[in-house]
C-alpha positions in Angstrom: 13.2 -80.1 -64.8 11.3 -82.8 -62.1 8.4 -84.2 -63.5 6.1 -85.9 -61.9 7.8 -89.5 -62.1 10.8 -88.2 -60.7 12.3 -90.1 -57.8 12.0 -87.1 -55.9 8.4 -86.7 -55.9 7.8 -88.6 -53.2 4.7 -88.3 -50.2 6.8 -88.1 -47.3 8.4 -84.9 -48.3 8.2 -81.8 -45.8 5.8 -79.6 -46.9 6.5 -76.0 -46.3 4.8 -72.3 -46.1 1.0 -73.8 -45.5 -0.4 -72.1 -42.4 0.5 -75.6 -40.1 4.0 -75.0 -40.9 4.2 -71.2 -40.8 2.7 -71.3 -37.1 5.5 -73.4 -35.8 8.1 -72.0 -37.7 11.1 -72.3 -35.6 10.1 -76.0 -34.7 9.7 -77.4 -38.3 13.2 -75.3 -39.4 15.1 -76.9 -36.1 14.0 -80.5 -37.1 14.9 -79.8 -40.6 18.1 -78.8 -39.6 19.2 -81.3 -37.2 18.9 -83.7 -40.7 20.8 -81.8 -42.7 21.4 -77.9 -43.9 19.1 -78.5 -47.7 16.4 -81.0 -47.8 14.1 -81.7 -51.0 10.5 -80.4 -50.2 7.1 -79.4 -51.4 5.6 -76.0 -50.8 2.2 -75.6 -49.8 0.8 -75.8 -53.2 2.8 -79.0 -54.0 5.3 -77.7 -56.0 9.0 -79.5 -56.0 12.2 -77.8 -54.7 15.5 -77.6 -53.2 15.2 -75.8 -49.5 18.1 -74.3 -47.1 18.0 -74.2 -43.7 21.7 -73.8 -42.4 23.2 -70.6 -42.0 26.5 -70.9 -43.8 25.0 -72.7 -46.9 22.4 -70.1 -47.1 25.5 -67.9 -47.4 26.5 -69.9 -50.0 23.2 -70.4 -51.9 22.4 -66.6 -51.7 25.7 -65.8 -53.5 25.7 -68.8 -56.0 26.8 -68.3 -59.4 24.7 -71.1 -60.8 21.4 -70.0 -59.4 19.4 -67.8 -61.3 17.0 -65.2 -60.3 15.8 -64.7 -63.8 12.2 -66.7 -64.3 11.8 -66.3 -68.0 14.2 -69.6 -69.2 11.7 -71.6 -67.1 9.3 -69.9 -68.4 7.2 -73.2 -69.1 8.5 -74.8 -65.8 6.3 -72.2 -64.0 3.2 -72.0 -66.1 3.2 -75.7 -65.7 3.1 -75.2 -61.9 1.0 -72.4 -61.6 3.2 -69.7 -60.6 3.8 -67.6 -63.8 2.8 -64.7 -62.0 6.9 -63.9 -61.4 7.4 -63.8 -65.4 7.3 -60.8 -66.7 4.1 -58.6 -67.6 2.1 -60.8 -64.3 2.9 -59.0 -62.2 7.2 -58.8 -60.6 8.4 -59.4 -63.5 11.0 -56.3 -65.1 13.0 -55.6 -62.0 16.3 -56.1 -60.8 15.4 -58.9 -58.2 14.9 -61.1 -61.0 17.9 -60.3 -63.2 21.0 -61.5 -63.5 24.7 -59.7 -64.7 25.0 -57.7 -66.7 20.9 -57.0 -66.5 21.1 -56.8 -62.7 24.4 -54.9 -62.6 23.2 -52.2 -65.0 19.8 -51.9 -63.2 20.7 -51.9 -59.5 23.6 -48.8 -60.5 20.7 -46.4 -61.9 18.5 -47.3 -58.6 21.4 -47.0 -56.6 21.7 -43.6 -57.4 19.0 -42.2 -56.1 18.9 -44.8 -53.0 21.5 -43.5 -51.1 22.2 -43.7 -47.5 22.9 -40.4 -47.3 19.1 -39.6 -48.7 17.5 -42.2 -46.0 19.4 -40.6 -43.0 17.8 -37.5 -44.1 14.4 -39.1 -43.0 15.0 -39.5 -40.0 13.5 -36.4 -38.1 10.0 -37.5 -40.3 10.1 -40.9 -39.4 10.6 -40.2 -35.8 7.5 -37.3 -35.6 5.2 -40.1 -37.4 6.2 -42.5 -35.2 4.9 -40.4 -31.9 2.1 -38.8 -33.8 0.7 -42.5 -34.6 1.3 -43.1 -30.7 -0.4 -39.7 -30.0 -3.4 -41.3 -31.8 -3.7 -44.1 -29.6 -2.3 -43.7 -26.4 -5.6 -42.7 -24.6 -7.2 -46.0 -24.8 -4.4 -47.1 -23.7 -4.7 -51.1 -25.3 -4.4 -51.4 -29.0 -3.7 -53.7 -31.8 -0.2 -52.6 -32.6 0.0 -54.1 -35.9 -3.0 -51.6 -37.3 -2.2 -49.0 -35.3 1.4 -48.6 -35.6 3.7 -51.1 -37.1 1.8 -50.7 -40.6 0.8 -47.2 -40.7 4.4 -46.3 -40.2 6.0 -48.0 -42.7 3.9 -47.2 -45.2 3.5 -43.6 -44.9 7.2 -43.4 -44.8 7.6 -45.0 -48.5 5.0 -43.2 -49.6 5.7 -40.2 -48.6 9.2 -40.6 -50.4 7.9 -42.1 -53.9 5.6 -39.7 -54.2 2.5 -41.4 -53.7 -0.6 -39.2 -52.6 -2.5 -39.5 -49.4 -5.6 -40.6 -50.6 -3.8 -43.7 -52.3 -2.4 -45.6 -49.2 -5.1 -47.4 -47.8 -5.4 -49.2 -51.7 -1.5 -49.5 -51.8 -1.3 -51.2 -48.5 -4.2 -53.9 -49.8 -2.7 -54.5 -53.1 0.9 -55.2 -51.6 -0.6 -57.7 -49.2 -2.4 -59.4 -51.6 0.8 -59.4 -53.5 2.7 -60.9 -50.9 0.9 -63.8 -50.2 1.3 -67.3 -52.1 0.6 -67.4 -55.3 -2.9 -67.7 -56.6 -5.6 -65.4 -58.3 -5.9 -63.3 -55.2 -1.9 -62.2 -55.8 -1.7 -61.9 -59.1 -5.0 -59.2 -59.3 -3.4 -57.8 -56.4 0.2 -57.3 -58.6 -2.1 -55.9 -61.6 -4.2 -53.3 -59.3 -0.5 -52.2 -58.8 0.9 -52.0 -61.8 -1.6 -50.4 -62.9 -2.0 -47.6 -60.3 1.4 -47.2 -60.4 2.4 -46.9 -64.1 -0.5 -44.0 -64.3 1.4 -42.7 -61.2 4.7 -42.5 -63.5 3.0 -40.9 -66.1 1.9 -38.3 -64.1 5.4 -37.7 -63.0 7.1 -38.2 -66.7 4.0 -35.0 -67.4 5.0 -33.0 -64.1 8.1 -34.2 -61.9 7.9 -33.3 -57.9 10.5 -33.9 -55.3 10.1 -37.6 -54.5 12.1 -41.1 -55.6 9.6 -41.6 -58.3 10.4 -38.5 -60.1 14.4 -38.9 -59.9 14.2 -42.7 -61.3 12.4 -41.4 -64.5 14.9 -38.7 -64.8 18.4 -40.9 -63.4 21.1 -41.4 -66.3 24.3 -43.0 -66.0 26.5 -42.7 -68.9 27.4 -46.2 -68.8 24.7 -48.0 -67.3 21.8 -46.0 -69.7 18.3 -45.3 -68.4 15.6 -47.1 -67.0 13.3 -48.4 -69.5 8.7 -48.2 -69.0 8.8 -51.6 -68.2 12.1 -51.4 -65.7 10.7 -48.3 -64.3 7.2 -50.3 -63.1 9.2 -53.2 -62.1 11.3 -51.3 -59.8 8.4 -48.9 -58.5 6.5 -52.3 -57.6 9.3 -53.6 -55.9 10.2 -50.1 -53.9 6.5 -50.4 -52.7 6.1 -53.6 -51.8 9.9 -54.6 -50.4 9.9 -51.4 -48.9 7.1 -51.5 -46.9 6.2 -55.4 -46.0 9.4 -56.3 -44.8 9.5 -53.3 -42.5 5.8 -54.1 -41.1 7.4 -57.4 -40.2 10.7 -56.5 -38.7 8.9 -53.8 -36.5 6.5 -56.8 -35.4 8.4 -59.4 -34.9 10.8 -57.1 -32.7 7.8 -56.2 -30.7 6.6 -60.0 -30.2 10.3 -60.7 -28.8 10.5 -57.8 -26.7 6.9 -58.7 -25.3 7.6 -62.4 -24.3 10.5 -61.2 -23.0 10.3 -58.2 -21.1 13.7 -58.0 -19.6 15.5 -57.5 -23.1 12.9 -54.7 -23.1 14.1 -53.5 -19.6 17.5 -53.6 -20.8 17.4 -51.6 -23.9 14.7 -48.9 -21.7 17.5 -48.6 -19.9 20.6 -47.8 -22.9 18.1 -46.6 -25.9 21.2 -46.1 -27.8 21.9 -49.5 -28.2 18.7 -50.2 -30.0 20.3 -49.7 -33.5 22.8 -52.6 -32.7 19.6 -54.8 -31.1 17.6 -54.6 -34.9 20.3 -56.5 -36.0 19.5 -59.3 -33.3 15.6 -59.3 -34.0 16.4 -59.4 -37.8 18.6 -62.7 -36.8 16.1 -63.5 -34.5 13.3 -63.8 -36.3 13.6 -63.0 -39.8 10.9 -60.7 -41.5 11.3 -62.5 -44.6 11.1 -66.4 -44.0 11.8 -67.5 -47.3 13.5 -66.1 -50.3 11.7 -65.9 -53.4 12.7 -68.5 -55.9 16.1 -69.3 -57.8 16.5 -71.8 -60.7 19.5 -73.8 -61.3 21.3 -72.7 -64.4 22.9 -76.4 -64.7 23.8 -79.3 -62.7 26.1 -78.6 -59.3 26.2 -79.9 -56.1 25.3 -78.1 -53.1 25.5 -78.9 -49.2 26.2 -82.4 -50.6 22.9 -82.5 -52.6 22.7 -82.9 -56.4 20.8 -79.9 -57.7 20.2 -80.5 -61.3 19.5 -78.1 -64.4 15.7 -76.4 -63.8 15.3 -77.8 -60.0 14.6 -74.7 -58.0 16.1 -73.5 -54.6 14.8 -71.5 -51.7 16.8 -70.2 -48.9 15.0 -70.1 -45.3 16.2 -66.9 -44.2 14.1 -67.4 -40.7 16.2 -70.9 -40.6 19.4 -69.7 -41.4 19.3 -66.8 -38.6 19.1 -69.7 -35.7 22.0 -71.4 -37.2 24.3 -68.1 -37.5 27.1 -68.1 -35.2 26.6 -66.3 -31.8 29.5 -66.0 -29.1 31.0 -68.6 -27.3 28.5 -70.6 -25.4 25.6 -69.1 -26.2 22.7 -70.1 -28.2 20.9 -69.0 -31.1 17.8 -69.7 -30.1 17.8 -67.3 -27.0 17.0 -63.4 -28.0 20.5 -61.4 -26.3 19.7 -57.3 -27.7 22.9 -56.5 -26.0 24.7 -58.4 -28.8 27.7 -56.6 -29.7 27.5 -58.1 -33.4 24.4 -60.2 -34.5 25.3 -61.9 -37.9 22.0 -62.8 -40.2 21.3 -63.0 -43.7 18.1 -61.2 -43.2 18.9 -58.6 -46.0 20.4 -61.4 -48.1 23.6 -61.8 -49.2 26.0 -61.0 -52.6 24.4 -59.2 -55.5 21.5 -59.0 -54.0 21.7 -58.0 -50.8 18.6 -55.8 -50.1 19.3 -52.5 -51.4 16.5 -50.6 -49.1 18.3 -52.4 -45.7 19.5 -48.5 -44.9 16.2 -47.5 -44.8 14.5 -50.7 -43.1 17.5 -50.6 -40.0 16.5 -46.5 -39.5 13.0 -47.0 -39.9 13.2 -50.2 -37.3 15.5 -48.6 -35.1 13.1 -45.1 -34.6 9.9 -46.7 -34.6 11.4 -49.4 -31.6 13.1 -46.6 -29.4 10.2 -44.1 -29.5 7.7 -47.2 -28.7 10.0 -48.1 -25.4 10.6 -44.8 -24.1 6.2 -44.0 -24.9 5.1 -47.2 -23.8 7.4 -48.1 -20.8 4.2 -50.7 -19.4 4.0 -52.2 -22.9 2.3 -55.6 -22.0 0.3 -58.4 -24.2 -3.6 -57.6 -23.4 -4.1 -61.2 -23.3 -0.6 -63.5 -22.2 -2.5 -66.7 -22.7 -3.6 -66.5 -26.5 -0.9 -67.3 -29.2 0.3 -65.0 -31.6 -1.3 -65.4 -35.1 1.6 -65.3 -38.0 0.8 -64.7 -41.3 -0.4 -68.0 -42.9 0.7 -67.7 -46.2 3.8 -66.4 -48.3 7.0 -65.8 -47.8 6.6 -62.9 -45.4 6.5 -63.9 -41.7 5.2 -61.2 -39.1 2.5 -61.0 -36.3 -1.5 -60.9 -38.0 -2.3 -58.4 -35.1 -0.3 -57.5 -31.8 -3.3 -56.7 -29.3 -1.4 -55.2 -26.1 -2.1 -53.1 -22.9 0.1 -50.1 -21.7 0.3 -46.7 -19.9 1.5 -44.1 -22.4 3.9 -41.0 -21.1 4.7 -37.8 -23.0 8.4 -39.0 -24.6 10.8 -36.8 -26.1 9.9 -35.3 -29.2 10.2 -32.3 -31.5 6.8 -30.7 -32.7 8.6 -28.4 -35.0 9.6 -31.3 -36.9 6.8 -32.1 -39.8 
C-alpha cells in the first residue's frame, strides 16, 4: 500500500478526472503519452495510482493476471481513501465486474445465459421504432438538445423495457444511475442505495410473479455446474445491467454525434452508404471512448508493467479514451483523425480478456440504429450554436456530451408503424 510518506506522493503529479482535465481530454492523454504509456498520478480526489495511456499496454493491463478486480482485500486501503462505496453492500459491490476466477467464471456463465446475441438481435425492430418515435417527438421544432431528447431516452427505455422495469420507474432509474456514475462521494453512494433498493424490491416482485423480461430469467437461470445466482449476486448484477447498460450507450451515441457534427463530411459519407454505419460505431468507440477510465484494479503482488514497478496494493487504471488514439490505424494515417469508412477500427472500448463487456452486443445494435435512423431523419443535422464548446461530463469515469443543442430539418425516413 502507498502511504502518505511514499516517494511517490509527490505535488507535481498529473492529476486526472477533475473537470479541468476531463474538458481537455485528448490533450492531457497525448502529453501523457508522448512520456511514456503508464505514469504514477492522483485522481481528482487525491488518491494515488498507477494510470495507462498506451494502447497495447492497456491490452496488457486489461488482461493481467496480477490485477485484481476484487475490492474486498483492500478493503481498509479504500476506506482509508474514501472510496469504500465499491466494497460490497455500498453500493457495486456482489457482481461479476468485481470478481475474480473462479467467482467471475462462475458468475459471468449464469448471466451469459440469458445475454445472448441471439436475444439482442431480436430487439432490433423495437429499438429502431423508439428511435423514430423519439424523433417524431421533436422534429417540429426542429432544434433540440439531443442529449435529453434522444441519446438518453433511447437507451434507457431499451434496458428497461428488457429487465422488466415499469414505465413509471425510468425517470428515477435514469437519476440514480447518474448519480452513480459520477466520482465517488455522498451524492454516489445514495445514488447506488436508491438503486439497490428499488431494485431488490423489483426482484422480489418477480421471485412472487415472473413476466417475460431479463430480470425474471436471471432469478430462475441454473447451470448444473456453475449453480445459481445468489440475493446478493442477483442485485449486484441487476445494478450493473442498469447502469452499464444504459450510461455507456448514452455516451457512445453522443460522442458519435459530436464527431459527426464537427465533421460533417464523415456524416456526408455514411448518408451516402447507411450500411456501413455498423462498421463506423466501431471507429467512434476508438474515437472517442464512452468510458474514459476503467474502474479500478489492485495489484495482487509486486510485477512490473510498461517498465514501471507496481507494487502489492498500488492500484491501476486503464484510460480507455487514451488507449483508442494510440490503437494502430492503417498505414499513414493517424489516430487522431475520425475515418468512418475504416474497414477495421481496433479499440479497447469494451475492454479486453475476462472482462470484456458482456452487453457490447447490445450497445453496437443499439449505436448502430439509433445513428442510421438519426442521419437518414435529420439529413441538415447542424450545431445550433458552432462557436460554444461542448460541455463533457465533469466528473467520473464516463465521458460523453452534458447536452448536444443542434438545428435541423426533419424528413419522414423509412420506418415500419406496425412495429411496437
Amino acid at each position: 500500500m502507498i502511504t502518505n510518506d511514499s516517494p511517490h506522493n509527490s505535488p507535481e503529479l498529473p492529476r486526472i478526472g477533475g473537470p479541468e482535465f476531463k474538458t481537455h481530454a485528448h490533450e492531457r492523454y497525448a502529453e501523457l503519452r508522448r512520456r511514456g504509456p503508464i505514469h504514477r498520478v492522483r485522481t481528482a480526489d487525491g488518491s494515488l495510482g498507477w494510470l495507462v495511456v498506451g494502447h497495447e499496454l492497456a491490452r496488457e493491463a486489461l488482461a493481467h493476471p496480477k490485477l485484481s478486480k476484487d475490492p474486498e482485500p483492500f478493503a481498509d486501503q479504500l476506506r482509508a481513501s474514501g472510496r469504500h462505496i465499491l466494497l460490497a453492500g455500498s453500493g457495486f459491490g456482489g457482481n461479476m465486474l468485481m470478481a475474480d476466477p473462479p467467482e467471475h467464471t462462475r458468475l459471468r456463465r449464469l448471466v451469459s445465459g440469458v445475454f445472448t446475441t441471439q436475444a439482442v438481435e431480436r430487439l432490433a425492430p423495437r429499438i429502431e421504432h423508439l428511435a423514430h418515435q423519439l424523433i417524431d417527438d421533436f422534429s417540429g421544432h426542429n432544434s433540440t438538445d439531443l442529449v435529453s431528447s434522444y441519446t438518453t431516452p433511447l437507451p434507457i427505455t431499451v434496458i428497461s423495457e428488457l429487465l422488466g422495469v415499469p414505465e413509471e420507474a425510468r425517470a428515477d432509474l435514469l437519476a440514480w444511475t447518474r448519480h452513480a456514475m459520477r466520482a465517488p462521494s455522498e451524492l454516489q453512494r445514495s445514488g447506488l442505495l436508491a438503486l439497490n433498493e428499488y431494485l431488490g424490491g423489483l426482484l422480489r416482485a418477480k421471485r412472487r410473479a415472473p413476466a417475460d423480461d431479463l430480470l425474471s430469467r436471471l432469478i430462475a437461470v441454473r447451470d448444473d455446474d456453475a449453480g445459481t445466482l445468489s440475493e446478493t449476486e442477483l442485485l449486484g448484477t441487476a445494478v450493473i445491467l442498469v447502469v452499464a447498460g444504459h450510461e455507456t450507450t448514452v455516451n457512445l451515441l453522443g460522442n458519435a454525434v459530436v464527431a459527426l457534427l464537427d465533421h460533417p463530411d464523415q456524416a456526408r459519407a455514411l448518408r451516402d452508404d447507411p450500411g456501413r454505419v455498423p462498421a463506423a460505431v466501431e471507429e467512434f468507440l476508438r474515437y472517442d471512448s464512452p468510458l474514459e477510465l476503467t474502474p479500478t484494479r489492485f495489484a495482487t503482488e509486486e510485477f512490473r508493467l510498461g517498465g514501471e514497478l507496481i507494487r502489492a496494493g498500488e492500484t491501476v487504471t486503464v484510460s480507455l479514451t487514451s488507449a483508442g488514439r494510440d490503437a494502430p490505424v492503417e498505414e499513414g494515417a493517424d489516430p487522431d483523425e475520425l475515418n468512418v469508412l475504416r474497414d477495421r477500427a481496433r479499440h479497447v472500448a469494451f475492454g479486453h480478456g475476462i472482462h470484456y463487456c458482456i452487453g457490447a452486443p447490445l450497445a453496437r445494435l443499439e449505436g448502430a440504429i439509433a445513428l442510421q435512423v438519426l442521419l437518414s431523419r435529420l439529413p441538415t443535422l447542424t450545431w445550433e450554436d458552432p462557436t460554444e464548446p461542448v460541455a463533457w461530463l465533469p466528473a467520473g469515469i464516463t465521458r460523453g456530451p452534458v447536452r448536444l443543442r443542434v438545428r435541423f430539418t426533419a424528413t419522414g425516413g423509412v420506418r415500419d408503424p406496425e412495429v411496437r
